[in-house]
C-alpha positions as CSV (number, residue, x, y, z in Angstrom):
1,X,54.9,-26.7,81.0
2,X,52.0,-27.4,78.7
3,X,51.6,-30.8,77.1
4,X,52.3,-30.5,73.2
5,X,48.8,-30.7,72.4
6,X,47.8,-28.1,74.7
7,X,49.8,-25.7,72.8
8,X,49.3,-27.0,69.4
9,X,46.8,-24.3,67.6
10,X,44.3,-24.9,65.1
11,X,42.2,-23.3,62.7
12,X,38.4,-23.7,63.3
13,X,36.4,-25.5,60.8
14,X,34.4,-22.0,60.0
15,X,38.3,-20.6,59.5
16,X,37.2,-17.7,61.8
17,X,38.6,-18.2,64.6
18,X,41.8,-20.4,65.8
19,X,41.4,-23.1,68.9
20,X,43.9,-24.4,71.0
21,X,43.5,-27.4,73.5
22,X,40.2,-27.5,71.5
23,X,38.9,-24.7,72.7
24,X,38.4,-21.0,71.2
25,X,41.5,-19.0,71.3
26,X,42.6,-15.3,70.2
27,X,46.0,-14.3,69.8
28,X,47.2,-11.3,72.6
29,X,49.4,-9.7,69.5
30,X,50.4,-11.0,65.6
31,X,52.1,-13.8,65.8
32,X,54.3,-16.4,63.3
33,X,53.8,-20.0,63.3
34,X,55.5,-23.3,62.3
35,X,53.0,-24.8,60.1
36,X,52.8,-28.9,59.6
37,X,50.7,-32.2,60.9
38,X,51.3,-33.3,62.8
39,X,53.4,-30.5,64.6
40,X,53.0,-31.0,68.0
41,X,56.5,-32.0,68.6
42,X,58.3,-29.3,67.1
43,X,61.0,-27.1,69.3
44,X,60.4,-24.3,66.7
45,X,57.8,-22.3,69.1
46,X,60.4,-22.6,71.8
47,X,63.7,-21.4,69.9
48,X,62.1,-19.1,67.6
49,X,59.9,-17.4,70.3
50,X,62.9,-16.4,72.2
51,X,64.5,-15.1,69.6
52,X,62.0,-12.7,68.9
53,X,62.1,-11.6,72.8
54,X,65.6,-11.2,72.2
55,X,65.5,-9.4,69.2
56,X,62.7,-7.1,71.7
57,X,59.8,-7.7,68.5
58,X,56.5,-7.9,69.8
59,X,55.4,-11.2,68.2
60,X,55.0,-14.6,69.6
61,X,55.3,-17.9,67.7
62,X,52.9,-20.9,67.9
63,X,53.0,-24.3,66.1
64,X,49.4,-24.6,63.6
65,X,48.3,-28.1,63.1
66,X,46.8,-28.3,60.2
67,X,46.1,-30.9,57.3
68,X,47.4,-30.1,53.9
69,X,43.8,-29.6,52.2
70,X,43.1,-26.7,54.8
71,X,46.1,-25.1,53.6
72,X,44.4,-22.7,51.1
73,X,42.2,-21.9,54.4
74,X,45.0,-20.9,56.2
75,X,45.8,-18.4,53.0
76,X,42.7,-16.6,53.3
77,X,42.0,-16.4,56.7
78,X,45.2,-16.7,58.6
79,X,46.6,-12.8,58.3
80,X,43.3,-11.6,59.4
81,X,43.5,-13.6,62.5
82,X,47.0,-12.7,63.5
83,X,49.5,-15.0,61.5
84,X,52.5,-12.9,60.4
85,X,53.8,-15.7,58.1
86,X,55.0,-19.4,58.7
87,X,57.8,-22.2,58.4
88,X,56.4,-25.2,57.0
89,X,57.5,-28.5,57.4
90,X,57.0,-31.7,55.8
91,X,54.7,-33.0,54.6
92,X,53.0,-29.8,53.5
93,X,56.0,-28.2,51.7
94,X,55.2,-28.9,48.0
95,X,50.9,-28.2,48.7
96,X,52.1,-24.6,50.1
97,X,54.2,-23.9,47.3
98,X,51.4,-24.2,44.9
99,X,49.2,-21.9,47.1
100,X,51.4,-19.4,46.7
101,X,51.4,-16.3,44.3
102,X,55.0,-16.2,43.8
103,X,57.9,-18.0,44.6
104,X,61.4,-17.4,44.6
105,X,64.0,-19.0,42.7
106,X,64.8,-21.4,45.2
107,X,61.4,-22.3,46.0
108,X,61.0,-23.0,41.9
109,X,64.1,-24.9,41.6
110,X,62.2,-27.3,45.0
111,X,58.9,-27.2,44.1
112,X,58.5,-26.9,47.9
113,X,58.9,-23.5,50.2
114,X,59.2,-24.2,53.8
115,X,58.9,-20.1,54.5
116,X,56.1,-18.3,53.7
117,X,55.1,-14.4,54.4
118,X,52.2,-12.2,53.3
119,X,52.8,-9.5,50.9
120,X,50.2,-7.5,49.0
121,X,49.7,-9.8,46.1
122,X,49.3,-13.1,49.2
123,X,51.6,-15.6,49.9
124,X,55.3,-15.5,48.6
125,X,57.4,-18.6,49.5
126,X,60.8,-19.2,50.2
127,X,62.9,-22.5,49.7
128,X,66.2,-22.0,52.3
129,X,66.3,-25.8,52.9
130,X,68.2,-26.1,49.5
């Protein structure tokens, strides 16, 4: 198996193209991500990439390091290089909530979402740690 790092994607500094092991990278199919930094350590690309096999979707699931000012970034540019929509963990919780263009209640009540998707007015976040 991979060291963490080695699967660890990242968005380039253009925000055209992701890297991974720090080198240029494009995803085989769409894909949804667990979004923090660091995120290296996270078992979320493990457990939640096998339940999609299970379920038989055809989407893989990769952690995103990324700092919290790159965040809007990751907004524009991430659904047009393959990201479906993201968990996010701490400590970017509260910066993606106010990137988003709605929120649920939840997500209000938190001031934090730590589940985001694309819709056709951008991000809507989701609080379900609550």
């Amino acid at each position: 198996m991979p060291a963490p790092e080695a699967r660890v994607l990242r968005l380039a500094p253009d925000a055209a193209s992701w890297l991974r092991g720090g080198l240029p990278w494009t995803p085989p199919r769409p894909f949804y991500a667990v979004v923090g930094d660091p995120v290296g350590h996270s078992l979320s690309p493990r457990f939640q990439g096998a339940a999609l096999r299970a379920a038989g979707l055809e989407f893989d699931y990769h952690a995103v390091e990324i700092e919290a000012r790159r965040l809007d970034a990751l907004r524009d540019r991430g659904r047009e290089l393959g990201l479906r929509g993201l968990n996010v963990t701490a400590p970017h919780k509260s910066a993606a909530a106010a990137l988003c263009a709605r929120l649920t209640d939840d997500a209000v009540a938190a001031a934090a979402v730590n589940t985001v998707r694309w819709d056709a007015g951008g991000w809507e976040g989701h609080d379900n740690d609550v």
